[in-house]
N, C-alpha and C positions, 0 to 999 in steps of 0.2 A: 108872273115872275118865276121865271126857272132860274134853278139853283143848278149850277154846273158841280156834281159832288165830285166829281175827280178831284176839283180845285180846292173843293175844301178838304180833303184829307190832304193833298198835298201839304197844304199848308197847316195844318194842323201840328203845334207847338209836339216838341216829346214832353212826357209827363216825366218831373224831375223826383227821383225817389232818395229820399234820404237814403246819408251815405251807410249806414247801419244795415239796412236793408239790402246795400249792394254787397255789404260782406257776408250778411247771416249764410245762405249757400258757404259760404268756404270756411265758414266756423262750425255749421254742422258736419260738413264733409271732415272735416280735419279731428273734429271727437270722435264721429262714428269709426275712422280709424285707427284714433287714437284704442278707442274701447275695444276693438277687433285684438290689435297687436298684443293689450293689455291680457286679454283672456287668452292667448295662443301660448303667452308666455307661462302664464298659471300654470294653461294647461299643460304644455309640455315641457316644460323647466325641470318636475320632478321627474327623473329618470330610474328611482329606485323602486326596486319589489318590493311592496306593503309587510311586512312580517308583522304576521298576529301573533301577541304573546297568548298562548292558553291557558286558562284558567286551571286550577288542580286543586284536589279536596285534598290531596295529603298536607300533613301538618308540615309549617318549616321546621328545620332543621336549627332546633339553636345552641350557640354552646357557648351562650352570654353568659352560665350557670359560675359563680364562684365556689369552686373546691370549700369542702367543708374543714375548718378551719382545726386544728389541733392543735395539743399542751406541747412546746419545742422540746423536740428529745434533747438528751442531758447531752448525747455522742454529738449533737451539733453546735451545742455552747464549748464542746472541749476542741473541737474541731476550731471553730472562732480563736479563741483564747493561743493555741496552739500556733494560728497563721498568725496571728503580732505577735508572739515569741519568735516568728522566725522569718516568714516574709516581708511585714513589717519594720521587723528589725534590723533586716541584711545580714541575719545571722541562721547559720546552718540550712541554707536554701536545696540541698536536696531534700530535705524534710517538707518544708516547704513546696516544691516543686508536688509532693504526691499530694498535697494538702489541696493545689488549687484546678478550678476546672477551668473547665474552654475558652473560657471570655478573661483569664487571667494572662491564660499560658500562650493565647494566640500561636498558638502555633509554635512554639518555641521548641526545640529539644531540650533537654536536661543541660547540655553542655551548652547552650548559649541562654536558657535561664542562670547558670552558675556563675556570670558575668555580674548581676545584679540588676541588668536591667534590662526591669521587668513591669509590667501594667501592675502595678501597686504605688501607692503614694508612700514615700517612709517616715518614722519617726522617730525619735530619741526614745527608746521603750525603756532606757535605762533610768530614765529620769521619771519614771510612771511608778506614783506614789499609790490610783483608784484610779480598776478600770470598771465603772460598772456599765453596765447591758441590758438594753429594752429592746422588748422584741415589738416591730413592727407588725408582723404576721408569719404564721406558720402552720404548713400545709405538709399533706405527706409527703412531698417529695419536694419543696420548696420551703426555704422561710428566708427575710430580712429582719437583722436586726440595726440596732445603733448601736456602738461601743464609745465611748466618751473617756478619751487619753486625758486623766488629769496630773501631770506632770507635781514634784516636789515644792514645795516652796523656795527653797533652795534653788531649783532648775527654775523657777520663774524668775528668780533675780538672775539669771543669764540669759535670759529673753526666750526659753521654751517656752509656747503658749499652749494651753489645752486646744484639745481639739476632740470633732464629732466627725465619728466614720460611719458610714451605710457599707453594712457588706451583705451581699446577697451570696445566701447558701442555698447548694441541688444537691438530690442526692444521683449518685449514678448509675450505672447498671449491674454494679457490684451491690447497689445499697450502702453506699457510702456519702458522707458529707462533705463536701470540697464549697470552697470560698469561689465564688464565680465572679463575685465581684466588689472590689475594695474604694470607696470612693471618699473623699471630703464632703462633709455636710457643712457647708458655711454660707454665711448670707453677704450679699451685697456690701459692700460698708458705704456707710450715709454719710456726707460730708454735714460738720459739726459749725459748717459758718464760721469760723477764727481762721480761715486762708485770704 
């Protein structure tokens, strides 16, 4: 019994391969390019020069150091007192005018300070029964204080209310005291629930 083998491989079924198998090839192909493009990108995407910071034994440079703090000269409490007799008041503002510094006078000339207006908040000085004054801090060339306007009893039944000033005083290159800056210290007001 001869076996003709031509005829049997002709006939010979194809082997049927799950369909998984028919893909695996084009899912490997497809990461392995994915992972090429992936690294070319890495690799060339950053275009800048590496800048190495160098290290250095010298100490930083700090000058987080707070100024050692001093008793407030007396020429800077008259200087205070001096600018609400006259800036604050709207009253004899050339005097005024020499009294205040940089962040007052903005830039103003004497003759458009003499207008009245001027970076100072005003008050009714005439109605100031105690002004008294705490000093915040005071440095040699620097101090703020508080000044606390407390108007007459009288001026309060016409509705003057006290009030709390921050004025920050420099001294200059004369060595002088000037107001740099006059401000309202007030808080928030809380609503009291009866609206």
């Amino acid at each position: 019994m001869s076996v003709d083998l031509d005829r049997v491989f002709e006939r010979r079924e194809p082997i049927r391969k799950p369909g998984w198998r028919k893909a695996l090839p084009w899912v490997v192909g497809t990461a392995v390019v994915a992972a090429v493009v992936a690294v070319l990108v890495v690799k060339l995407s950053n275009t800048a020069e590496p800048t190495a910071t160098p290290l250095s034994t010298v100490a930083a440079d700090d000058r987080s150091a707070v100024p050692k703090t001093q008793k407030l000269d007396p020429a800077a409490r008259q200087v205070a007192r001096r600018f609400v007799e006259t800036a604050v008041a709207r009253k004899n503002l050339a005097a005024a005018y020499a009294l205040s510094g940089p962040a007052i006078r903005q830039g103003q000339t004497l003759k458009e300070f003499m207008t009245g207006n001027i970076a100072v908040v005003p008050y009714p000085v005439d109605a100031i029964d105690y002004a008294p004054m705490k000093i915040d801090y005071s440095y040699a060339r620097e101090a703020q204080i508080e000044v606390a306007l407390l108007p007459t009893s009288k001026a309060q039944k016409q509705g003057v209310r006290p009030q709390l000033f921050i004025a920050t005083l420099i001294k200059d290159k004369q060595n002088r005291w000037l107001v740099n800056a006059w401000v309202p210290r007030a808080s928030t007001p809380l609503p009291d629930g009866r609206q």
